[in-house]
N, C-alpha and C positions, 0 to 999 in steps of 0.2 A: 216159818211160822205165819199164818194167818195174821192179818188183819185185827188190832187188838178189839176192835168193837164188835168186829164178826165173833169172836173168841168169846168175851162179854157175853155177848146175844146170846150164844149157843149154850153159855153154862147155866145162863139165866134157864133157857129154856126146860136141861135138863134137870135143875134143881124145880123147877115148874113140875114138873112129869113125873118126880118122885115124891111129891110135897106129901099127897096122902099116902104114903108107905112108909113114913119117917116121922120120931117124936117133931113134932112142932120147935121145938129145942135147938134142935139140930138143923131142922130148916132155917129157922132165926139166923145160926152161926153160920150156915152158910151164904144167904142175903147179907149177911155186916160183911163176910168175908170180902166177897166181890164189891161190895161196895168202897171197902176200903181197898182195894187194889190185889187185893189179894188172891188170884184166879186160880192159882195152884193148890194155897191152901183151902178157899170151897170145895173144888174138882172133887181133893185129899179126901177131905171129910164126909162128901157125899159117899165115896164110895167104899170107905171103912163105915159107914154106918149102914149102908146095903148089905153090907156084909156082916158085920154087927149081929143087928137084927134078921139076918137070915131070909131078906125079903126075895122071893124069886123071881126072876128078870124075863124079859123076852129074847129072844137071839138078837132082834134089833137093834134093843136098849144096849144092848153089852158090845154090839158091833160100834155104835154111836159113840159106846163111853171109850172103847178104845181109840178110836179113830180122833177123839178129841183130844184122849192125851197123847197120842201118838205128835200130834199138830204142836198141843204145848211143848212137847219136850219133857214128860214128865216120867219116869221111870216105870218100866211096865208092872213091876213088882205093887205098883197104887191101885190095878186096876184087874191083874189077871187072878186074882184070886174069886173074885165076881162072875168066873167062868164054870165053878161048881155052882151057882146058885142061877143057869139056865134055866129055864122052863123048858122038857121034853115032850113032844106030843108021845 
């Protein structure tokens, strides 16, 4: 596993990138989440609420968000369901 600040950094960023795509709500609980230590359960939330909301992703986004929980150790079942909601050229 990564570096816990780099980890921090990285989910900050990714909750950064989807801030306008997600009720404000949701963004909120995921900034307490990480703040409170909670990196798995932000990660959690960000990506059931992409999902949720049916927001469409780039191939990037979705490579990034795996590759992050890949790092956490977090089960792929958090993240691969965010792979129907790709953007296709």
């Amino acid at each position: 596993m990564k570096n816990r600040f780099t980890l921090i950094k990285e989910i900050r960023s990714l909750i950064d990138e989807v801030a306008d795509s997600l009720p404000v709500d949701n963004i909120s609980g995921a900034r307490d989440l990480l703040r409170h230590g909670e990196w798995g359960l932000a990660f959690e939330l960000i990506c059931t609420q992409l999902y949720e909301y049916e927001v469409l992703i780039f191939p990037e986004l979705y490579e990034r968000i795996e590759r992050l929980g890949q790092q956490m150790k977090i089960s792929p079942d958090e993240w691969e369901m965010l792979r129907e909601l790709i953007k296709t050229p």
